[in-house]
N, C-alpha and C positions, 0 to 999 in steps of 0.2 A: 490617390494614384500619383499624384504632384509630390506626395514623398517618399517618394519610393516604393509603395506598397501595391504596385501596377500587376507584379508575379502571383499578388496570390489571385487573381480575378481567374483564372484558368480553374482552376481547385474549387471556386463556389460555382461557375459555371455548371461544373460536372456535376453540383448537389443537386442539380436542380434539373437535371439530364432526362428525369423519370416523370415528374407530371409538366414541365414545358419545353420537351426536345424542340421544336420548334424554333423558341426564344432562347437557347441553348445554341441552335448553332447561327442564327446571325449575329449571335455576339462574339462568339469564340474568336472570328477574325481580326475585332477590333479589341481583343485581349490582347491576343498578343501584340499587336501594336500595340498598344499603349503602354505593355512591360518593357517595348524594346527603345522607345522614346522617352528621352529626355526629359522634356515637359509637357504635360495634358494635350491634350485637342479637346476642343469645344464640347462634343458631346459627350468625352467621358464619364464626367457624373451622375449624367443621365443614366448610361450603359451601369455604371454600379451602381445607382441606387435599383435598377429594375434586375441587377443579379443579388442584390441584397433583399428587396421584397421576398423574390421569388425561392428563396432557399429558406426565407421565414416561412412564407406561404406554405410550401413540402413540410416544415418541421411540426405549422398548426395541424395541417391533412393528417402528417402520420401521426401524429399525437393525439387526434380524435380516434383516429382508425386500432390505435393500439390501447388507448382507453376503451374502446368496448369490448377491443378483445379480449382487454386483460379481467373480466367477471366472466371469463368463463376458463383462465387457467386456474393449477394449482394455488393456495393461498399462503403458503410458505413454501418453502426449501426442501422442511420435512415430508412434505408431501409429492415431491416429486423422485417418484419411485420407477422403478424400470418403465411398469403398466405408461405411467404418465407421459416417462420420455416419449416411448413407441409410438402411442397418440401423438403426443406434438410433433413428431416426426412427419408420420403421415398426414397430419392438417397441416403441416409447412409444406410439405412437395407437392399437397393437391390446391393446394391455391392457386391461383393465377400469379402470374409472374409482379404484376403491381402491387400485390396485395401479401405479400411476401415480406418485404421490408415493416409494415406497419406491426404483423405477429413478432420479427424478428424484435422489433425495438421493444414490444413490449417482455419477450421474454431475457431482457438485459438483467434486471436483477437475480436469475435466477444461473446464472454464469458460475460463479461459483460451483451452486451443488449440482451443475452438472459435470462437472470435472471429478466427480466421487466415483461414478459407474462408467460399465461401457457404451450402455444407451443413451448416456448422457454424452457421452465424449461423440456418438452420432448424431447428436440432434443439433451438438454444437458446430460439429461439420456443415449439418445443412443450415444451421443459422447463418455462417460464414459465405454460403453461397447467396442466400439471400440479402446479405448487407452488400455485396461484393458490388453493386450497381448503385448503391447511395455511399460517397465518401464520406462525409461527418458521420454515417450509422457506422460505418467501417471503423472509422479512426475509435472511435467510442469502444467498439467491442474489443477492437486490439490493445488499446489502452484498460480493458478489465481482463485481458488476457497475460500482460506482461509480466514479466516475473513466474509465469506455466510454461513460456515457449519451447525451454527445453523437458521438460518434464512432460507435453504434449510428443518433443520427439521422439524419445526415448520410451512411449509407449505404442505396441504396438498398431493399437484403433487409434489412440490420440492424433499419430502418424500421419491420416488422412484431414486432421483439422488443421494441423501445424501447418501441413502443402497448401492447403486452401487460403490459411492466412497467410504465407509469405507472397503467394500469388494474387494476393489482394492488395497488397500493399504497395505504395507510390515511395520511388528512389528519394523524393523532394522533403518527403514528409520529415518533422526531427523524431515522430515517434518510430518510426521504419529504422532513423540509425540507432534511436537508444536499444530496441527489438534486436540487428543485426550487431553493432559492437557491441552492447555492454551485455548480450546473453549469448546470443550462437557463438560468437566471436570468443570469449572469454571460456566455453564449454568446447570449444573446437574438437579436442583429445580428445574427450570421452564423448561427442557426438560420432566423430572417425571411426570410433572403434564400437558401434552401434548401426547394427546393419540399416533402420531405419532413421537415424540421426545422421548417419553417410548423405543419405537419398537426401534429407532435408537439407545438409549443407550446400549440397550439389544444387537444389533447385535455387539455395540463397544466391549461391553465385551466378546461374542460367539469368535472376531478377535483376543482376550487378546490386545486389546490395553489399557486397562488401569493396564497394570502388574506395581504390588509395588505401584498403585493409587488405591487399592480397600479401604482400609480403609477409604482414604479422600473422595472417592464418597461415603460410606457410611455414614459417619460422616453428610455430606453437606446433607443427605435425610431425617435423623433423626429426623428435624423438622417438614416435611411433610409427616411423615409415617402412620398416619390416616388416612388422605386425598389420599394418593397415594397406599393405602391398599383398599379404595373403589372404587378405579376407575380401569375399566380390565384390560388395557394395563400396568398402575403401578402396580398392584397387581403380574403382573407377573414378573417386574422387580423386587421388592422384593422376592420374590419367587427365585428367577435363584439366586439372592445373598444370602439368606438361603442354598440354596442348594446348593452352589458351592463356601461354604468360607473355606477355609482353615481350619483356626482357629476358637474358639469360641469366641474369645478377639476380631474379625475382625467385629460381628455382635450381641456382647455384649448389644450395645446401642441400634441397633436397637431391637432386642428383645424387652428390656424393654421396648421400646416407646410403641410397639404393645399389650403389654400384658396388658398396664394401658388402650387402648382401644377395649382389646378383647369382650366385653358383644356387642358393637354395631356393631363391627364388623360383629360377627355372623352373625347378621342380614341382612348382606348384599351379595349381589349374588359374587361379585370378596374379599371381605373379608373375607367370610366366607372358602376359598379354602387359604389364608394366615395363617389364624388362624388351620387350618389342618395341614400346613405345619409346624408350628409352634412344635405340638405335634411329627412331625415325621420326622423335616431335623435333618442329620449326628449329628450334635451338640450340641442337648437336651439335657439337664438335667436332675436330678430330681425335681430342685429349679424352671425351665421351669414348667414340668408338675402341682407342686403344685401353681406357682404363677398364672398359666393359668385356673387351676380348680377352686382355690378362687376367682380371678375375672367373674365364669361366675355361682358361687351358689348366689348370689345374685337375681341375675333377674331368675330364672333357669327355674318357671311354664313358663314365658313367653317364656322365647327360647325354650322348650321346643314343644311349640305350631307352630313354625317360621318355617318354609318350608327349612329354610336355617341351621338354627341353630342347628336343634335338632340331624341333624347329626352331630356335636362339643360334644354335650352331650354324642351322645352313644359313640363317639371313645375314650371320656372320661372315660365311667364309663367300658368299654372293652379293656381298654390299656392293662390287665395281657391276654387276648387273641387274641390277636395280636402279630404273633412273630416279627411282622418288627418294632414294638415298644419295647415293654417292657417283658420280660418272669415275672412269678411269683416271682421267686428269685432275681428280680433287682429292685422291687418297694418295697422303703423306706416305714418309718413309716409316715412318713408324705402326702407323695401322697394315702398313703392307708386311711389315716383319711381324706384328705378332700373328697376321692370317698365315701367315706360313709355317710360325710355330706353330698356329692349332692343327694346321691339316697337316703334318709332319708327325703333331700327338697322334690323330686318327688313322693315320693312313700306317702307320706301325702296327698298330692293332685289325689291320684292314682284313684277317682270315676269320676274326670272330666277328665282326661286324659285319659282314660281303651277306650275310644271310639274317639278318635281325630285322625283325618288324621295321624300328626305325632308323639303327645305327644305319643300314642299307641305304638308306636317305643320305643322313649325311656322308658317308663315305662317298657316295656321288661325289656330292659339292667338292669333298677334300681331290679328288683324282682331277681336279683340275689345274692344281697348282703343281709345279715340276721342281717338289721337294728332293731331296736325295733318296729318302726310303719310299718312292714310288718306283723306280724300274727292281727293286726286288720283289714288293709288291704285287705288280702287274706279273710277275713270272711267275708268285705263286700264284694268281688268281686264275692262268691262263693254264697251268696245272688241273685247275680243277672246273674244266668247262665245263665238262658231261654233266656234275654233279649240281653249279650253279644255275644251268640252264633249265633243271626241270623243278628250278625251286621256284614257290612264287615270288619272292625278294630280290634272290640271289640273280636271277634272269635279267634284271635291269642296271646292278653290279658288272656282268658279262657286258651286257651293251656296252658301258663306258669303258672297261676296260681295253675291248676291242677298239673302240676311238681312240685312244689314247698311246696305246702300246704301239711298238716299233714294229717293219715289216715282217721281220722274222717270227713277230710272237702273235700277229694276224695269222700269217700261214701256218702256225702252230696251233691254235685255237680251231683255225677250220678245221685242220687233218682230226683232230681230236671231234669234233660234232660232227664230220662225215661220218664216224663209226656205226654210229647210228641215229644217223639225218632222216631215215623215214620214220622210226619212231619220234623222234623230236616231233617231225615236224605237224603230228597229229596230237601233240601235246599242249597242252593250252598256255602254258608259260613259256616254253620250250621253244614252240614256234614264233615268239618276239625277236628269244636271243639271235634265231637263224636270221631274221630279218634283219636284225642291227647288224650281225656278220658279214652279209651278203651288200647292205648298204654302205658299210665302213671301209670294205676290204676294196681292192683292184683286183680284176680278173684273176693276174698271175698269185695274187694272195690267197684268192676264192676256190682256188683250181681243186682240190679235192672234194670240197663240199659241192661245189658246182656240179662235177662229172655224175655226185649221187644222185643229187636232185632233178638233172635231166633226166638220165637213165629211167627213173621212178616217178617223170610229170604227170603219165595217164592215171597211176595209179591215184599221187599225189591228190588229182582234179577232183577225184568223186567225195574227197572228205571235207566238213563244211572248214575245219581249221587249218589243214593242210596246202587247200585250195589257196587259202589267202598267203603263205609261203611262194607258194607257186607262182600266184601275181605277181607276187616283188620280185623273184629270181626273173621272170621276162622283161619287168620292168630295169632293171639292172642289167639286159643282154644288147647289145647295140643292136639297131633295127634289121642289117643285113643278115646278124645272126640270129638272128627271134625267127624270121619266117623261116629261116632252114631246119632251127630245131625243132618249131610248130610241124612242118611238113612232116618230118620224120619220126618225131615221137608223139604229138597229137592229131596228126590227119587218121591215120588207120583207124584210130579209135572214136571217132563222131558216133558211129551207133551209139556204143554205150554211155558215150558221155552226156550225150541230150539227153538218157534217160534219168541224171544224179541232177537236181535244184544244185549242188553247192557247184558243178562244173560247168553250169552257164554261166558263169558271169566269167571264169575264164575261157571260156568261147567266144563269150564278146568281146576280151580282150585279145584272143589269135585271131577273130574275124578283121580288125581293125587294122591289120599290118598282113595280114595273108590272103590272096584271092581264093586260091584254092582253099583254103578254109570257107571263105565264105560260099562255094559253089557245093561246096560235100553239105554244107546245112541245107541248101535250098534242093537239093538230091536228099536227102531225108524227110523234108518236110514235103515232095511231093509223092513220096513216096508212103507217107501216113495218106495222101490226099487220094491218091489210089484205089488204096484200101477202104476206104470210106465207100467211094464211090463202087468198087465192085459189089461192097454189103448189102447200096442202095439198090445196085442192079438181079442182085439172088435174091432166090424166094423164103432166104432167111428172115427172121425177125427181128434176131439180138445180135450183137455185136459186143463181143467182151476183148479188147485190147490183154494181152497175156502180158504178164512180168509186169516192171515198172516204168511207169512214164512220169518224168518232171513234169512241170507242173507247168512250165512254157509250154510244151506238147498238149497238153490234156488242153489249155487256152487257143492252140491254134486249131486244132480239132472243134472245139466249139465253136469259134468264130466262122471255118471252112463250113461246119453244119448248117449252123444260120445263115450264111450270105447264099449259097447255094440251093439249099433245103428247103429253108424256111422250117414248116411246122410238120413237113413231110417225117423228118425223123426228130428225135429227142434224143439229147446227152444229156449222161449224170455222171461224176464221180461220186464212186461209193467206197468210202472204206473209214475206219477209226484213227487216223490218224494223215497228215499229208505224205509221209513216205511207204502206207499202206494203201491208200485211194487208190483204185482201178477203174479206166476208163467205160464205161456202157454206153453204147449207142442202140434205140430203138427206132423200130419204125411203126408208126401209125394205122396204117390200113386195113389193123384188122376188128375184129368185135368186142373180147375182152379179155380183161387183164386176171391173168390168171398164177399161182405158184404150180412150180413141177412138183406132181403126183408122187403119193412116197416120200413127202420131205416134209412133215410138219414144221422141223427146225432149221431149216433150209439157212445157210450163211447170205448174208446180202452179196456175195461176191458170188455165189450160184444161181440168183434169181435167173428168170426166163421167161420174157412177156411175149406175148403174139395177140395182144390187145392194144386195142384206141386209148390212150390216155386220157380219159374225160376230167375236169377238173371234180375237186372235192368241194362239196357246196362248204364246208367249214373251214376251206382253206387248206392251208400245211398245217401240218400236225407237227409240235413244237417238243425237242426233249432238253433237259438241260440249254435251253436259250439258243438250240438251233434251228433250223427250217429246213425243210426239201427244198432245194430248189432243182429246177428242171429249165433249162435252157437259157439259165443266170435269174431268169423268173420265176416267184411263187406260185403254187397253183390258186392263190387267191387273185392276182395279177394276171393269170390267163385264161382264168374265170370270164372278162368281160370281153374277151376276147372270141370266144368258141362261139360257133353256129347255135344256136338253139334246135334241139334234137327230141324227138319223142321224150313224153316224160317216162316212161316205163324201161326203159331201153338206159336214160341215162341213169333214171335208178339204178338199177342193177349193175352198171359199168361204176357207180360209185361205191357200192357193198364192195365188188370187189377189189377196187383200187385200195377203201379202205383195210381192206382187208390184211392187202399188201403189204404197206405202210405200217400196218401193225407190228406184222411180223420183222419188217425193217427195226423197227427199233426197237422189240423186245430181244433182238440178239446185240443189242449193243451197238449198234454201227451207226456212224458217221455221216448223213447222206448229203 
């Protein structure tokens, strides 16, 4: 230790990690003191001669332990054949974890012939996990491994022994750099260009074993950075070395290899995520962004059209909005001229792109810039609103162009989608562009789209896509005008509109700014309450609500049943579907549940009870994963709830209930 030799005591500590953790770690701390000091302290001798016993101790253990194991493996080389590998496979992972090491060492001579098969190339995976916790058993096997390291990577099973060994290995060790320079390092090219010799390098570097060699591994890929930019597993080695150089001087060259082939790049599924990288690893430039820009306004319609590319384009022409790129104050004159050349290219071409899966994308981006051939652009795109509006691309083309465009070509664009604004606005793409219309323009711009869509609110309300047009147009009308146009074109119409699900939710929006909105619902809804109540007062039975009722109605109706009721009557909605369901209200009081006479096929929307609803002693009776329910409760749930009644009386009240139910859902219906 007094000559220097204080650093390796760390390194036998850890041999000895396995049979005296213990004595292991109250030395570890006076390890490294003593690597970091000058000259000894009193007890260090002590502290190594007792890490020196102890890693003999471990070597006689395992070397008993693998002497007895070793009369019961194979007795040569030639004998170990798939059958043998598979065995030793399995007697290695079923071992106990201590007893792991002592097989692994004894099956060291046999290294070699297992690098012949692929059972072999498995067994030596798991030998490598079991050496992994003893470092001299480690260093040993890596040391009868060197000179296979790439020939493990390069095959596909070897692949999982190779990761295991480089993941075993200590940065400190000199056999770890001769393993990392004189073979990965040396074979760099042709591991790159090897989907599993990719991965392998990748994990060399994740080790830092190639610390103070990154440059030469970069230098040595330079020639292959096109080639190993389009393949996944290279592409993300390049990638991890963008993004985790140091310097800019360290990835200098690679850069420029990639930039002279960024346009095909693009184009490619594991390229196109390099060339991203390229605009946004630590080390960009501005001479990056503008040499990346000019290599890709060339070809720009085509990438633009590319599945792959055209996302390169927008993060191009979007670099000032993106803060983990570029702010507005960090982009030079130069990156600012070729973005306006590129959206200049696109925005030229902006009638064949306005509708493409992804040119429509980028053309966005481009319509931000206020090139020259944008206000001829925007005139023809405003030409063809009707057309762009019912496309699904083309519809969000319309948005920006209406943000963008001058007053005249707003009020143009409306007068042209008033034409036919109530179609639009029941159309699923259709209905955005009105909304970006309606949100971009001012009144005096809006004014012919406006006047259609009043005109047409009640009708607008009842449809579930149009409805939501309809929100924005009130949300867009100033407060004193919203309750005058509520008043006038949706008061009249509350009946029918509580009866449409899609035209509540624009009722809660006129209730919120309109009184008299709010007083015509609560005049409806006491006026269902009514009707309840005169059904409860006649000597009727059933109660079938005619037409359609939303589904807010048909809940306040149940709720009014309950609170008032109680178990006097029962609601059900019955129908196949929710804009089919019809409200049933029964009452109780009588003996039993019966179908109307004459109708073995009877629709559930005809049923007609003048019986007790007793429960089913089985409960609900279940089709396709639904239940009856009956006054938000199963009749299993209100099972423990009923009186207990003669047994013969509720027999027969349950035949016929069953009976019922049958017929409920042999006609298909919904209950």
């Amino acid at each position: 230790a007094a000559s220097g030799h204080g650093r390796c005591l760390p390194s036998m500590l850890r041999a000895v990690r396995l049979p005296l953790r213990g004595l292991s770690r109250s030395l570890s701390s006076s390890a490294k003191q003593l690597a970091a000091r000058p000259s000894p302290a009193a007890p260090s001798f002590a502290h190594f001669s007792a890490a020196r016993n102890a890693a003999a101790h471990q070597r006689v253990h395992m070397g008993g332990m693998a002497g007895g194991m070793a009369r019961t493996l194979p007795s040569s080389a030639s004998a170990l054949d798939e059958a043998a590998c598979a065995d030793l496979r399995r007697r290695l992972d079923q071992l106990p974890a201590e007893q792991r090491p002592a097989l692994a060492s004894s099956l060291l001579p046999l290294t070699d012939a297992m690098l012949a098969s692929q059972s072999g190339l498995l067994l030596l995976q798991s030998m490598l996990r079991a050496a992994a916790t003893v470092p001299f058993l480690m260093q040993e096997l890596a040391q009868r491994l060197s000179g296979h390291c790439v020939e493990l990577s390069l095959s596909p099973v070897g692949f999982y022994a190779a990761r295991t060994l480089i993941g075993s290995l200590e940065p400190e060790w000199a056999l770890t750099q001769r393993l990392a320079h004189d073979e990965l390092l040396l074979s760099a090219p042709t591991l790159a260009r090897s989907p599993t010799g990719a991965r392998v390098l990748r994990y060399a570097l994740g080790q830092n074993l190639f610390e103070g060699e990154r440059e030469r591994l970069i230098r040595s890929l330079v020639p292959h950075a096109a080639e190993l930019a389009g393949e996944k597993n290279g592409s993300r080695l390049l990638r991890a070395l963008l993004e985790e150089a140091q310097t800019r001087a360290e990835v200098a060259e690679l850069e420029a290899a990639l930039i002279s082939h960024t346009a095909s790049l693009a184009c490619s599924e594991a390229g196109v995520l390099v060339v991203s990288t390229l605009l946004a690893y630590p080390h960009a430039t501005q001479q990056t962004h503008t040499a990346l820009i000019a290599a890709l306004r060339p070809r720009a319609l085509e990438l633009a059209s590319d599945s792959h590319a055209y996302h390169v384009l927008q993060s191009c022409l979007l670099l000032t909005n993106k803060s983990k790129l570029l702010s507005e104050s960090e982009l030079s004159c130069s990156v600012r001229e070729e973005q306006y050349r590129l959206a200049d290219a696109l925005i030229v071409q902006s009638e064949s792109l306005a509708t493409d899966t992804f040119g429509s994308c980028v053309l966005q981006a481009a319509l931000f810039y206020p090139v020259p051939a944008r206000a001829t652009a925007l005139e023809r795109l405003v030409d063809r609103s009707d057309e762009l509006a019912r496309c699904v691309y083309g519809n969000h083309v319309l948005q920006h162009v209406i943000a963008h465009a001058s007053s005249e070509q707003r009020h143009r664009a409306c007068s042209l989608l008033a034409t036919h604004a109530v179609e639009l606005a029941s159309n699923t793409h259709a209905s955005f562009a009105l909304q970006g219309a309606l949100r971009a323009s001012t009144r005096a711009e809006s004014e012919p789209l406006y006047n259609v869509l009043v005109a047409a609110a009640a009708t607008l309300a009842t449809h579930r896509i149009s409805s939501i047009v309809l929100q924005q147009l009130l949300r867009c009308t100033p407060v004193d005008e919203r309750v005058a146009l509520i008043d006038a074109h949706m008061l009249p119409h509350v009946a029918d509109l509580l009866c449409s699900d899609s035209a509540i939710f624009v009722l809660t929006d006129c209730a919120a700014v309109s009184p008299a909105m709010v007083e015509a619902i609560r005049v409806q809804q006491r006026q269902l309450e009514r009707t309840i109540d005169e059904f409860a007062a006649s000597a009727e039975s059933t109660l079938v609500f005619p037409g359609r009722m939303s589904a807010y109605l048909r809940k306040r109706a149940h709720v009014f049943v309950r609170r008032r009721y109680g178990r006097g009557l029962l609601t059900m909605s019955i129908g196949k579907t929710d804009e089919l369901r019809v409200l049933h209200i029964f009452k109780s009081d009588g003996a039993h549940a019966r179908l109307p006479e004459n109708a073995p096929h009877a629709d559930a929307t005809s049923l007609q009870l003048d019986g007790r609803f007793a429960p089913i002693s089985n409960g609900a009776r279940r089709s396709n994963g639904l239940a009856l329910i009956v006054d938000g409760e199963t009749l299993d749930e209100m099972r423990s709830e009923v009186v207990a009644q003669d047994a013969s009386r509720q027999g027969s009240m349950q035949n016929s209930l069953s009976e019922l139910l049958n017929r409920i859902y042999n006609n298909s219906a919904r209950v």
